[in-house]
C-alpha positions in Angstrom: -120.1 117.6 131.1 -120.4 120.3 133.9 -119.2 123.3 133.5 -115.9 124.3 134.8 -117.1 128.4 135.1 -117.8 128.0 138.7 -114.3 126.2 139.8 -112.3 128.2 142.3 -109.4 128.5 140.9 -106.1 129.0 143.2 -102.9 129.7 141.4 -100.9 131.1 144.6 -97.5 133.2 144.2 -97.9 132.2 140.2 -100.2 134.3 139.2 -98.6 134.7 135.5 -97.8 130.9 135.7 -99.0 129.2 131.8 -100.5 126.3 132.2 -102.9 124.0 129.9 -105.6 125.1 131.9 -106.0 128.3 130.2 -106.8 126.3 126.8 -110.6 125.7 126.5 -110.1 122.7 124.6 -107.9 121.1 127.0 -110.2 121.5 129.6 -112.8 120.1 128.2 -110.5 117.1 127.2 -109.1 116.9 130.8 -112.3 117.2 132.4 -114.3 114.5 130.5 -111.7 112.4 130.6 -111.6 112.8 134.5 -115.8 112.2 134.3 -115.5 109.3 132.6 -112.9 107.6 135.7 -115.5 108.3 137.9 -118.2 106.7 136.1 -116.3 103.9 135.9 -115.7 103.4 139.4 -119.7 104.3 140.2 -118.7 108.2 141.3 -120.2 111.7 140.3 -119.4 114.9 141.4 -121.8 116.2 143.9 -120.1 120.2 144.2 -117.9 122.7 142.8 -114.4 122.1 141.5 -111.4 123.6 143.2 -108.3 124.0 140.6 -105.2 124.9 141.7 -102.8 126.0 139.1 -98.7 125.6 139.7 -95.8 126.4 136.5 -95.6 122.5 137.3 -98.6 120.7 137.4 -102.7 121.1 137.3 -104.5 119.5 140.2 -108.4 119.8 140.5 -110.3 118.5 143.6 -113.7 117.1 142.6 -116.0 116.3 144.9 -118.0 113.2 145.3 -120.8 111.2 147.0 -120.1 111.5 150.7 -118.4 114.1 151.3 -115.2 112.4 149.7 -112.6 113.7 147.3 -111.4 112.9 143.8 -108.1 114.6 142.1 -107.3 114.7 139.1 -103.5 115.9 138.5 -101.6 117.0 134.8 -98.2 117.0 134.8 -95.8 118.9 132.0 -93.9 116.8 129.9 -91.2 116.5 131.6 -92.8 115.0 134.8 -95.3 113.3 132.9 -93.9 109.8 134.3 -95.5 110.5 137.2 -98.5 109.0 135.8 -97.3 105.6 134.9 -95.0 105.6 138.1 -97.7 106.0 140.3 -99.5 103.1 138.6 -96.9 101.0 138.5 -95.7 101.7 142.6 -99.0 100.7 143.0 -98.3 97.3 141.9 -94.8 96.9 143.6 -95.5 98.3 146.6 -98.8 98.1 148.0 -100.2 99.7 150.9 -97.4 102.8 150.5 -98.8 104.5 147.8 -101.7 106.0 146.3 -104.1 103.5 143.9 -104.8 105.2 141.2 -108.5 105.2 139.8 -107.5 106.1 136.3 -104.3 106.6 134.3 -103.2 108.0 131.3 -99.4 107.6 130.9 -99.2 108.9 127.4 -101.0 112.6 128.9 -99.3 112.2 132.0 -102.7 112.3 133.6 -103.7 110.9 136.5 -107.1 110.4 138.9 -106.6 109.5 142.3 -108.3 108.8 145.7 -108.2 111.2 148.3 -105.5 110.1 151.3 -106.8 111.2 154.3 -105.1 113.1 156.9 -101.8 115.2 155.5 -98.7 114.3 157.8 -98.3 118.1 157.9 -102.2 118.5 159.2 -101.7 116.0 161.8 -98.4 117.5 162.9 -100.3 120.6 163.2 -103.0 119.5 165.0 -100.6 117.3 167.5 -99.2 120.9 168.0 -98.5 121.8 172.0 -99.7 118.3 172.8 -97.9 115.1 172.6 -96.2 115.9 169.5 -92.1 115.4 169.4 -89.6 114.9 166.8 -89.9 111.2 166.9 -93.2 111.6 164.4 -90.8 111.7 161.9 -89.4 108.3 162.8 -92.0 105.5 161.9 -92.6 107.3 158.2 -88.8 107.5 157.7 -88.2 103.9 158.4 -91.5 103.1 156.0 -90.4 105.1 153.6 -87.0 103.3 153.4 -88.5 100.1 153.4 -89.8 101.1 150.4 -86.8 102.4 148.9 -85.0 98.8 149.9 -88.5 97.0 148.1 -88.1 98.9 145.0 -83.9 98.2 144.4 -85.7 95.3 142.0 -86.9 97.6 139.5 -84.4 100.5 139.4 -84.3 99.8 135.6 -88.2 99.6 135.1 -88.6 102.9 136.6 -86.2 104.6 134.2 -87.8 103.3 131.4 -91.4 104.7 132.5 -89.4 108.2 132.0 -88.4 108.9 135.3 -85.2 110.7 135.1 -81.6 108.4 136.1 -79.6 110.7 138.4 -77.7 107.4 139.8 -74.4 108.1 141.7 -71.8 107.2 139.1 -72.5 109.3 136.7 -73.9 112.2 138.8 -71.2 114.7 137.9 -72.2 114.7 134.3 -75.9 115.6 136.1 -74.7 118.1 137.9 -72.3 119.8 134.5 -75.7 119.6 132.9 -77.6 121.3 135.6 -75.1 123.9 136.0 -74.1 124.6 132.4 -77.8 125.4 131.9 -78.8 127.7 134.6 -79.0 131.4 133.7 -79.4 132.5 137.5 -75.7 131.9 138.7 -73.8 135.0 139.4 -70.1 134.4 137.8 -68.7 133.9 141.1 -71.0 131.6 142.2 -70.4 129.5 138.7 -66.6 129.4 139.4 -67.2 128.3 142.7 -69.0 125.4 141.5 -66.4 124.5 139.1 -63.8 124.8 141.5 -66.1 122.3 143.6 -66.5 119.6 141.1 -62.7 117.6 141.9 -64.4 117.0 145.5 -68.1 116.3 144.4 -65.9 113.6 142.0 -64.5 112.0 145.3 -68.1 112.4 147.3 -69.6 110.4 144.3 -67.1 107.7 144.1 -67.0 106.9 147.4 -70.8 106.9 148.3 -70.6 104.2 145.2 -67.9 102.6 146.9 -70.3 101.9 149.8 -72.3 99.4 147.8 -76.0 100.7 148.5 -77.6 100.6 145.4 -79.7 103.1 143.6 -83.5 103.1 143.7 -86.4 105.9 144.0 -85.7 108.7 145.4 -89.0 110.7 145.7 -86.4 114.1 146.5 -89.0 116.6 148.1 -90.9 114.3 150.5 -91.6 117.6 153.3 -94.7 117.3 155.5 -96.7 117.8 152.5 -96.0 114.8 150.7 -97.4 112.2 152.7 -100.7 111.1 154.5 -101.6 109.7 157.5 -104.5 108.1 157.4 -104.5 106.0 160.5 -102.0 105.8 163.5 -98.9 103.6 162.3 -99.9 103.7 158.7 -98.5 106.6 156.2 -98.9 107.0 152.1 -96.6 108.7 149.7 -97.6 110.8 147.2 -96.7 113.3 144.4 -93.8 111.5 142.6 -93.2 114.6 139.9 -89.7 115.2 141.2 -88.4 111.8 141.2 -85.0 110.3 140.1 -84.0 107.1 139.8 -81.0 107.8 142.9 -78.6 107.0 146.0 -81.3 106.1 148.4 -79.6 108.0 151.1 -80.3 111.6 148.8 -83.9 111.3 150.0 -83.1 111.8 153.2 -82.4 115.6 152.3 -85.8 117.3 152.3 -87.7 115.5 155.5 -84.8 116.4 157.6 -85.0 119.9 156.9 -88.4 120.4 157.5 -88.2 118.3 160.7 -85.2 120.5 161.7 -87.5 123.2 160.8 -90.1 122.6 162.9 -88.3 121.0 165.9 -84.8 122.2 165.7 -81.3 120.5 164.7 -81.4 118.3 168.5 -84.2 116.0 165.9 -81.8 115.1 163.4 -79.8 112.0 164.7 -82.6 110.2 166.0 -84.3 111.2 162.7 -81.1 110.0 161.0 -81.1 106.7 162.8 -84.8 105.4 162.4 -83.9 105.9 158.5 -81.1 104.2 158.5 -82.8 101.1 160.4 -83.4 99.3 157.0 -80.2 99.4 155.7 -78.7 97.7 158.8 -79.2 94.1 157.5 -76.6 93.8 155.3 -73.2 93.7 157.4 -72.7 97.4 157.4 -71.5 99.4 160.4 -73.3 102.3 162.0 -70.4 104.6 161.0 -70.5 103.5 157.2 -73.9 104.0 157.3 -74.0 107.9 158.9 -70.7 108.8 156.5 -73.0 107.6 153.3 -75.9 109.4 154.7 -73.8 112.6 154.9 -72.0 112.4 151.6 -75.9 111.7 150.0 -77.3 115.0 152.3 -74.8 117.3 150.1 -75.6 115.3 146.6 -79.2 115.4 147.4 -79.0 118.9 146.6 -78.5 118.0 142.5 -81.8 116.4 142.7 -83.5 119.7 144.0 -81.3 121.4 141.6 -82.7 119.4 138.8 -86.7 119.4 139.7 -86.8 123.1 139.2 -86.9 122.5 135.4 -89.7 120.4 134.9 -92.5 122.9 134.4 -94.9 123.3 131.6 -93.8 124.9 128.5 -94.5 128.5 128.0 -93.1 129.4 131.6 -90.8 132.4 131.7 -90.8 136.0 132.8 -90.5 136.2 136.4 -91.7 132.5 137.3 -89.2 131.4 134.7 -86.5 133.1 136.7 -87.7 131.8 139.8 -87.3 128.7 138.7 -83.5 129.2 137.6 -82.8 130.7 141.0 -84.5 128.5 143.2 -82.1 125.6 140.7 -79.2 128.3 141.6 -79.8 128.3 145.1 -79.9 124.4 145.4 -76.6 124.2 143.5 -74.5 126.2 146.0 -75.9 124.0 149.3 -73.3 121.7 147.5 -70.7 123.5 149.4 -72.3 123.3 153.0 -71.4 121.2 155.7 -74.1 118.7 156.2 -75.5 119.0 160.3 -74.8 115.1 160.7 
């Protein structure tokens, strides 16, 4: 096996961030075990490793015969579904997702093909020129398709271990998630309670609209998707997944579109999302009122992902964590723009 001495290593804003990485052993594990995935598809590395170490997850780029890329990711346990998920979408739904090259559920260990162009690089690059908020428009009614294709196995996907938030019972998700987060200021904890009567009603009646739960991949920004040829986009990094309201996905890629291109983007943005779900008899108004009430509750699932990180973490990117949960857990009480 090569040696792993001369990997750059990038651990960002975490510099004090525990991860497996640090454990010889592990490495070496991790490492052959990544080896032996590329023999099997007929690869070897041909440069140096590039690591990059997060509180939640371990993700080295290895490089290979032509100038191509192999990564292998390690999730904690608490995302290690990711694994088997990816796998599995991979089987239901083709052609949207990354094929894995190897797998190792039990690890939560995974080796997979490089994508291609980031959506976020070729938003950048389309920068000045051509670009406009409608970029946003063809993955957003991909990416629902997907959600629609993969209503079918709701219950598969909870039993690879990814974590049931579904609308019903999302209340008791969100005592849970705010019983256990040290970072609330007192006020900010009453306020919350004081909220729960109305997230009650927002539940029930976004249940009441009939559109059932499936994956929601609940931070799908710029970053989370490729673009590997015009028309065509793949979705990637499933570690903060819940088995959810559709709609609640709609969350993050609206505010980074708003981001970047201002609040005028969000209807048509809104709109090309909700093409999908047009087939089944209901109106355009039941359809933006859902979306709303599922912006808001989409805010639980954030809430919720900021405590799957390997074990060890604390100190200052423990506390990170709890605020950045904190912080989710009051957008509750902000008007959604649509």
């Amino acid at each position: 096996m090569r040696s792993d001495a001369s990997a750059v290593v990038d651990r960002g804003q975490y510099q004090d961030a525990v991860t497996p990485w640090e454990q010889e052993s592990w490495r070496a594990d991790a490492i052959g075990w990544a080896e032996r995935g590329l023999a099997a598809h007929g690869l070897r590395e041909t440069g140096p490793r590039k690591v990059r170490l997060r509180p939640w997850s371990v993700l080295v780029r290895m490089s290979v015969a032509g100038d191509d890329a192999v990564w292998f990711k390690a999730n904690p346990p608490a995302s290690a579904f990711e694994a088997g998920l990816t796998e599995a979408l991979a089987r239901w739904v083709p052609g949207h997702v990354l094929e894995p090259l190897a797998i190792d559920a039990g690890r939560g260990w995974s080796l997979l093909p490089d994508g291609g162009t980031l959506f976020r690089d070729a938003l950048d690059s389309a920068a000045g020129t051509a670009v406009d908020p409608g970029a946003w428009e063809e993955p957003l009614r991909q990416y629902a398709g997907m959600q629609r294709a993969l209503v079918p196995y709701a219950e598969e996907i909870e039993l690879l271990g990814v974590p049931s938030a579904r609308t019903a019972v999302l209340p008791e998700t969100f005592d849970r998630v705010v019983d256990g987060n040290t970072a609330l200021e007192p006020a900010d904890r009453r306020a919350l309670c004081e909220l729960r009567p109305r997230l009650v009603e927002w539940c029930e009646e976004l249940t009441g609209a009939g559109i059932a739960d499936t994956l929601d991949h609940s931070d799908l920004h710029d970053g989370q998707l490729f673009a590997p040829e015009p028309g065509r986009f793949t979705f990637f990094d499933w570690g903060d997944a819940a088995v959810a309201h559709p709609f609640c996905s709609f969350l993050v890629p609206a505010r980074a579109a708003r981001e970047r291109f201002g609040p005028e983007a969000l209807p048509r943005l809104r709109d090309a999302y909700l093409e999908q779900w047009t087939s089944d008899g209901r109106t355009t108004a039941e359809l933006r009122r859902a979306l709303s009430l599922a912006w808001r509750l989409g805010a639980i699932g954030r809430a919720c992902s900021w405590g799957r990180l390997f074990p060890g973490v604390s100190g200052g990117v423990g506390a990170a964590g709890e605020a950045e949960s904190a912080r989710w857990l009051l957008e509750l009480s902000t008007e959604p723009p649509l």
